[in-house]
C-alpha positions in Angstrom: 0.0 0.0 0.0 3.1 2.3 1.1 4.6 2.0 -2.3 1.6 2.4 -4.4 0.8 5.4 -2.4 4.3 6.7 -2.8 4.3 6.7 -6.8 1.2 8.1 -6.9 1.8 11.1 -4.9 0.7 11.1 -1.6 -0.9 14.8 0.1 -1.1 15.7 3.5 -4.9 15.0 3.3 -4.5 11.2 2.6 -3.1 11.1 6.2 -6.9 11.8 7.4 -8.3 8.0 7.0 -5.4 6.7 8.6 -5.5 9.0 11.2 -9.3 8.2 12.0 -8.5 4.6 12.1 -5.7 5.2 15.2 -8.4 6.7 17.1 -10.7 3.2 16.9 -8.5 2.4 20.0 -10.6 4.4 22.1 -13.8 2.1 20.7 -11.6 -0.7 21.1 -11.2 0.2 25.0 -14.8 1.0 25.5 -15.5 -2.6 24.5 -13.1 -4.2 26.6 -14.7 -1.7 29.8 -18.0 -3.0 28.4 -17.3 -6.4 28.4 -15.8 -6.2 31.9 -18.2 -4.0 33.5 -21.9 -5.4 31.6 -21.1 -8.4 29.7 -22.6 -11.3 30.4 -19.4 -13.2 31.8 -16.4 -11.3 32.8 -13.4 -11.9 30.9 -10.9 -14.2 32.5 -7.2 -13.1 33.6 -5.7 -14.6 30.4 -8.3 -13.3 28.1 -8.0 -10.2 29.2 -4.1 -9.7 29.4 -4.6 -11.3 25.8 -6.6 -9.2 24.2 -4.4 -5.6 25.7 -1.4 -7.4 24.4 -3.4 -7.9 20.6 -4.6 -4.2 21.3 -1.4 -3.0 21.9 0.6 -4.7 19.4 -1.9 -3.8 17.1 -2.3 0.2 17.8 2.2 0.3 17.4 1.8 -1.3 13.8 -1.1 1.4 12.8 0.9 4.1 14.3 4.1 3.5 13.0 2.6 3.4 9.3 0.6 6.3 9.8 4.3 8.1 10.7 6.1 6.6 7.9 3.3 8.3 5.7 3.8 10.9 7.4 7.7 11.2 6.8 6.7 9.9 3.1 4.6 13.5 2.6 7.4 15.4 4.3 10.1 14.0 1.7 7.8 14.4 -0.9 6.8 17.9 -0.2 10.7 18.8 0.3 11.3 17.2 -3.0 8.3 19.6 -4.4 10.1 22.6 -3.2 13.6 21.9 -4.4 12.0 21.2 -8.1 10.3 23.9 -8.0 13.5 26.6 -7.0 
């Protein structure tokens, strides 16, 4: 996705979805306070250590690729300046 982003020229405003998607973690907490507060069972120790570990694993991958587009607009917007001096 990176690289097919990266030929096609990538704007600062094709940051906005992947920015939205970072901020599902705070949906993805409200489930797990859900689940442990009203569900119908409470989650055991494991599943529960389980699915912060998944969580947080997960949120590093989205947020590191939502940086490297970010760095990836920076360069490209350098880039745009230097051509155009």
């Amino acid at each position: 996705m990176l690289t097919k982003i990266w030929r096609n020229g990538m704007k600062i405003y094709d940051l906005e979805p992947i920015i939205l998607d970072c901020w599902k973690v705070c949906n993805d907490i409200e489930t797990v306070f859900k689940q442990i507060g009203d569900g119908e069972r409470e989650p055991t120790h494991d599943e529960l250590m389980n699915t912060l570990m998944g969580m947080k694993q997960l949120y590093e991958w989205k947020f590191e690729q939502l940086f490297e587009m970010f760095e990836m607009v920076l360069q490209m917007q350098r880039e745009n300046n230097n051509d155009s001096r």
